[in-house]
N, C-alpha and C positions, 0 to 999 in steps of 0.2 A: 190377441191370438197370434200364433205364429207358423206359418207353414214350412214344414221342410220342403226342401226337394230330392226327389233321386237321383242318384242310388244310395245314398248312404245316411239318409237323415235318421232321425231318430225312430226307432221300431218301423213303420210302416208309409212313410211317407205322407201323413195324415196330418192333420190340424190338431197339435198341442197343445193346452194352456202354458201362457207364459211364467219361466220359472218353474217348469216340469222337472223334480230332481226327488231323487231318493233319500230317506234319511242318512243323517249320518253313518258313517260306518263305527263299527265297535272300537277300532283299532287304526288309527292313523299313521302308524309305522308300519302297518303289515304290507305287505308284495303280495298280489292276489298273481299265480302261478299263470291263471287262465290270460292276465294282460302284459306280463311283463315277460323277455326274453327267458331264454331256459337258465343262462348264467349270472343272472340278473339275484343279487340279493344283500343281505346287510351285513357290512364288519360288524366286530363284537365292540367297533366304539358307535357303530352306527350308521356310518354313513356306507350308501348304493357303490358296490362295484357290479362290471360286467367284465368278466372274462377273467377275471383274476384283477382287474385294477381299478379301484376306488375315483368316483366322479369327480374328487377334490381336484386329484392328480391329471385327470382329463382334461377336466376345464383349463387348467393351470398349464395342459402344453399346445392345448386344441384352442383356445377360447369358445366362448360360448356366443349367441346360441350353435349347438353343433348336435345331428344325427351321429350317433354312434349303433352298429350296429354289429348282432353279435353271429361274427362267424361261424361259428360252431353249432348254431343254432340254425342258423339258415341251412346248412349243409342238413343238419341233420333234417331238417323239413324239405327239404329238396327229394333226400331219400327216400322217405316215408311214401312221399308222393307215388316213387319210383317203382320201389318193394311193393306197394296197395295193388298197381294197376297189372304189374307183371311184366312178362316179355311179349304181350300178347296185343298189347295196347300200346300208346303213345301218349307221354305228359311234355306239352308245351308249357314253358314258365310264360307269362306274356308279361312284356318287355315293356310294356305301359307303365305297371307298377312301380318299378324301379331299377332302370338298367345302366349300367357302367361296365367297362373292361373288367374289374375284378370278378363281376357277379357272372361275367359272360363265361369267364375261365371254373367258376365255380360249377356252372351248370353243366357247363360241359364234362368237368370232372365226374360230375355225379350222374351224371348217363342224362339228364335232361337235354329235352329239345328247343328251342326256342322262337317264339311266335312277336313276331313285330309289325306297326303297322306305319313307320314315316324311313324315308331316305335317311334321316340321322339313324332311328334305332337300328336302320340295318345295317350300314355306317360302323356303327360301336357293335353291333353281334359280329362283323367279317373282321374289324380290330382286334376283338378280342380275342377271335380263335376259335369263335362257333364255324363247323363245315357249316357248307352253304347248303347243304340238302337236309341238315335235320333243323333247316329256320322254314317257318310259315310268314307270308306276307299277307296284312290284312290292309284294311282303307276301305274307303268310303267313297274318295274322289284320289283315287293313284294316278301320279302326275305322269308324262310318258317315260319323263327321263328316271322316277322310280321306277317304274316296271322294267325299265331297257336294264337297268343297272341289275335288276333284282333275276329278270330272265339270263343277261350275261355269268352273275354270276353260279346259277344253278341252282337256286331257291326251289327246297323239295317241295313246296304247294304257294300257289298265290290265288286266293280264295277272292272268287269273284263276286263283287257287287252288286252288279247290274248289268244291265242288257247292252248296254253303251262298253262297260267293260270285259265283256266276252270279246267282242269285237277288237277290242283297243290289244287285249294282253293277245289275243290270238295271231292280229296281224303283225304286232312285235316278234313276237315265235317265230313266226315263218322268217319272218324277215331274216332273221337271225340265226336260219336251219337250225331251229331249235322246235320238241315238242314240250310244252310246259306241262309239268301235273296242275292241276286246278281242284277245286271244291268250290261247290255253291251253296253261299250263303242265303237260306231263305227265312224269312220271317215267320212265323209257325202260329202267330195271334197268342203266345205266353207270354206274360209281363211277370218275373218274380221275383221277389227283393224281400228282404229280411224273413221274417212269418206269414208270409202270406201268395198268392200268386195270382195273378186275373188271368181267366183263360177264356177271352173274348177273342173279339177283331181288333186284337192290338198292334195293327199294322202300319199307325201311324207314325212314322219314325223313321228314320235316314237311311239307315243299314238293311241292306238285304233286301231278296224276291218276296217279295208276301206269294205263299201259296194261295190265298183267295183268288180266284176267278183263273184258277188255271195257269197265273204265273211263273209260277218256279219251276211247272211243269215243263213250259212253252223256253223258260230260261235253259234249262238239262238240253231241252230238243235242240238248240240252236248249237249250245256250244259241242253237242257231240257231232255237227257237225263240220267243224270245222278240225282241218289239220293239225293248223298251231296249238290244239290242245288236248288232253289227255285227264278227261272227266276219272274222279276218282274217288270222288266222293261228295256228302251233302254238309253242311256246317251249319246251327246253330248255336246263335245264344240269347238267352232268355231274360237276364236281369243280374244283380249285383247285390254283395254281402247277405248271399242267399243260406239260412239254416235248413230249409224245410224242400224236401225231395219230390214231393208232390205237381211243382210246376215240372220239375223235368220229367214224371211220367207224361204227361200230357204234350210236352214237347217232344219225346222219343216215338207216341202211338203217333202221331201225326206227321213224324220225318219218317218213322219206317212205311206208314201208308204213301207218302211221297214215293220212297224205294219200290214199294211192290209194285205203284205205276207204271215206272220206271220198267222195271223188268219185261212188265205186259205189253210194254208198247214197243220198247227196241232189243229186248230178249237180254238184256245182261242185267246183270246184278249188281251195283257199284258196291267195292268191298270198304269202305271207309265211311266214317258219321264221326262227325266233331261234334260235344255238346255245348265245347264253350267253358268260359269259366263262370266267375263272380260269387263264388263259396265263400263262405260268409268268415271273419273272424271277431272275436272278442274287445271291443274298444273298450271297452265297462266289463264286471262282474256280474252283470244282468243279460250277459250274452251268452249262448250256450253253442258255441259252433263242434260240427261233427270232426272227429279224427279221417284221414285220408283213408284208412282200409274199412271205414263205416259208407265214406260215400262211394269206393270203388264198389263195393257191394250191391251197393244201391241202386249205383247206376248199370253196371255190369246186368244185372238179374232183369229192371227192367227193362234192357234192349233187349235182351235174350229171349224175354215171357213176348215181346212185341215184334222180334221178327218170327217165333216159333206157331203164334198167332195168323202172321201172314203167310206162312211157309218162304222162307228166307233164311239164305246161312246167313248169322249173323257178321256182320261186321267190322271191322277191327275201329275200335274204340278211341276216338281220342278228347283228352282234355285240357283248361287251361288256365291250370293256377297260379294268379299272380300274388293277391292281396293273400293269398292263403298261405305261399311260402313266404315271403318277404315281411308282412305288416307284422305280426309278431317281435319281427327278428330287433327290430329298430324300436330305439325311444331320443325325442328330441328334448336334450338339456337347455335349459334357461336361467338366467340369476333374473333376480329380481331386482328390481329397480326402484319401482316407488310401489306406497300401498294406501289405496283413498277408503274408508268405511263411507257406507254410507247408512246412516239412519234409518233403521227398517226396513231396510230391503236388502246390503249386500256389500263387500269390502271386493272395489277392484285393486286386483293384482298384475300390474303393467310389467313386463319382463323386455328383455333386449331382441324379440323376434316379435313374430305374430303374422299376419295373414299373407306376407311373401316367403314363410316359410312351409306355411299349412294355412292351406286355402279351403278346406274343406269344410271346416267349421260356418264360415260367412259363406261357403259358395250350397253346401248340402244343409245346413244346420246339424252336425254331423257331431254325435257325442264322444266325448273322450275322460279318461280318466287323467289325477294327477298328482304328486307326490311330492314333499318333502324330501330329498334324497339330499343330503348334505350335511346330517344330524339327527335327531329321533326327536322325540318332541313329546313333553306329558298335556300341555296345554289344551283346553278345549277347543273342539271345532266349529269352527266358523265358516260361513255360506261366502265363497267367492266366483269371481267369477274373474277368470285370467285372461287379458286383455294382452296388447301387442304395442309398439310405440309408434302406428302408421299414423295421419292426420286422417284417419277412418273410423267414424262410429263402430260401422262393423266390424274392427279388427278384434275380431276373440279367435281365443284359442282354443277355451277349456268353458264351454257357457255356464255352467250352475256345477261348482264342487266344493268338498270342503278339505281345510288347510288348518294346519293347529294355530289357534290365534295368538300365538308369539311369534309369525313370521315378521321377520324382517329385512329390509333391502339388503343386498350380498347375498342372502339365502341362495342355494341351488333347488330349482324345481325341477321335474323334470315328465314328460308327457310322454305314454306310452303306445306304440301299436303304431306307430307313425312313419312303419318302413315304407309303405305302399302310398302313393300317391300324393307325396310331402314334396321331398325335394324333387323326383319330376314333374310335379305344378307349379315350383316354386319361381318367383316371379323378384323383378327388381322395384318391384313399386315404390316410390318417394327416391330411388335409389339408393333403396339398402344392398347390401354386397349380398346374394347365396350362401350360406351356410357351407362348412366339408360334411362330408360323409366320411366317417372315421370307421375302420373295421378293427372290432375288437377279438382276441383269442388267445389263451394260455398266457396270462401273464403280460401279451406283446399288443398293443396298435401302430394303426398306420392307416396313413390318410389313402382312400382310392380316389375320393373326387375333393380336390382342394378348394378351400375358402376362395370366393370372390374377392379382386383386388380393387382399391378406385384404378389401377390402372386399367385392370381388365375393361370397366365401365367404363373409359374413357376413349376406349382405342375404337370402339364401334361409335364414336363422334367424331365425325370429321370438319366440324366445325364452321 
């Protein structure tokens, strides 16, 4: 048996039989729409371009393994986002997923806000041209000298933690004749992640006030009083690669009864509720994720039905799609390298990356789909399972798919939906070099974040 973990394991975070895989598909050359970028499809001799430029020609100037990812695509999911929620609301990208100077200039371009939670990400959002008032700062434990940095520069909300951190970001503010905006994050007892959502005392966990026992209450009280800050709202979030809307009713009835407390006790109204992100996308063709103006709906109506409920203007709405504009946009190219059958159970397919480029697989048990892109192929399908070149059992990439059984070394493969949390998990382990992130568009790429060098690995040794 094998267990996932969350957020992202396979359906529900549940105990699978090993070797959980679907049949075959009908069609091994086909591009399923739902997993692969928008510009993502096949020449007429066969082989995968994106953007107007076939993977041969990628490879051949990028090397492989390499993220490529499609501009055009991303923009226009950035939009989407945009368009769904209105001028009424607020969409933070969060910058977990995957951030660099290009994407910071991208966001911006596209009216997004952006949400970060380390000294580097905020670091690359002031580099790359996001104002400092449409970034949110989040964390768990913010070091002093992040907040100093994050309060000098004007950071439009730094979403407080805990009780220790009211305190800390407060007395920084003053210090600093500054009032900070804030929101607090409280933990609401919803866990919800793919189909499904627990709405217990799910309070056990790092992040945030748990409202039980009067908490988050007793959290508001404090830091409204204090000078250095300028309470402004509440922030939730609930869980990761979330399809089903139902945990966030339960998280919204229970932040807006936080509010009308709120109100009875110190007579204002805080005009702001974050719900968070973790909206779920397509790793497989057995995932069914909602479009942005389905969940702005969604979410829009029940805050609305749950502050009209508690008599409460509603308040201005915000969210935070990272996995949902990004993971799409990206697919990581591989060649193949070696190929082992093995008798009755499975042919591994060893390619030139693997778990320091996508950790999620060995860290979530996290499914993925995956593709011949480099030719078509009539051959039958065969049960692989695509593996990485680390001295680690666990290095997989792709755990149970199938591949036409005339693969052979040099092949391009190539793994889809892999914008989001790839390359910034991506790690040096055995000391492999990082992968570029190449942005593709009209005809043209160009690398935003360049391949690792051994010298780069070698300058952080100081022998």
């Amino acid at each position: 048996m094998s267990r996932s973990a969350h957020p992202a394991g396979p359906r529900h975070a549940d105990v699978l039989p090993e070797g959980h895989y679907s049949a075959p598909p009908t069609d091994l050359n086909a591009l399923d729409p739902k997993v692969w970028a928008q510009t993502v499809g096949r020449t007429t001799d066969g082989v995968v371009e994106v953007g107007g430029i076939d993977v041969k020609a990628l490879a051949e100037q990028f090397g492989t393994p390499a993220y490529f990812i499609d501009e055009a695509d991303f923009r226009a999911r950035a939009r989407a986002w945009r368009t769904a929620f209105g001028p009424d609301a607020d969409v933070f990208y969060a910058g977990k997923a995957f951030l660099s100077r290009a994407v910071v200039r991208w966001l911006y371009e596209e009216g997004l806000n952006l949400d970060v939670c380390s000294g580097g990400e905020l670091a690359t959002a002031l580099s790359g041209g996001m104002p400092a008032d449409r970034i949110a700062f989040h964390g768990n434990n913010k070091s002093t000298e992040e907040i100093t940095r994050a309060v000098e520069a004007g950071v439009g909300r730094i979403v407080l933690d805990s009780f220790q951190e009211i305190v800390r970001v407060a007395h920084i503010a003053s210090s600093l004749g500054r009032r900070q905006r804030v929101q607090i994050r409280v933990t609401v007892g919803v866990e919800a992640h793919t189909h499904e959502f627990i709405a217990t005392a799910h309070e056990d966990q790092k992040f945030g006030v748990p409202l039980a026992g009067g908490q988050a209450a007793e959290a508001v009280r404090r830091a409204l009083q204090l000078d250095g800050l300028e309470v402004i709202g509440i922030h939730s979030h609930i869980g990761s690669q979330i399809f089903d809307m139902s945990g966030f009713e339960v998280a919204a009835h229970r932040v807006v009864g936080l509010l009308k407390d709120i109100r009875d006790e110190h007579g204002i109204e805080l005009p702001e509720i974050d719900l968070g992100g973790g909206l779920g996308i397509a790793y497989t063709s057995d995932d069914d994720p909602r479009e942005p103006h389905e969940i702005a709906k969604a979410l829009t109506e029940i805050v609305s039905r749950e502050c009209e409920s508690a008599r409460l203007r509603t308040p201005r709405i915000s969210v935070e799609p990272g996995r949902a504009i990004v993971g799409p946009t990206a697919f990581t190219l591989y060649e193949v390298g070696t190929i082992k059958p093995l008798d009755g159970l499975r042919t591994y397919v060893s390619v030139d990356g693997g778990m320091s480029d996508n950790i999620r697989t060995a860290l979530y048990d996290a499914e993925y789909s995956v593709a011949l892109v480099s030719r078509t192929s009539d051959a039958e399908p065969m049960l692989v399972r695509v593996v990485g070149k680390h001295c680690e059992s666990g290095d997989i990439v792709v755990r149970d798919a199938f591949l036409p059984a005339d693969l052979a070394p040099g092949d391009l493969i190539a793994v889809p939906a892999t914008g989001a949390y790839c390359r910034s998990m991506a790690s040096n382990y055995n000391h492999v070099l990082r992968p570029p992130v190449v942005a593709v568009g009209d005809g043209e790429a160009r690398v935003i974040v360049r391949r690792e060098t051994e010298e780069d690995l070698l300058r952080l040794d100081v022998g």
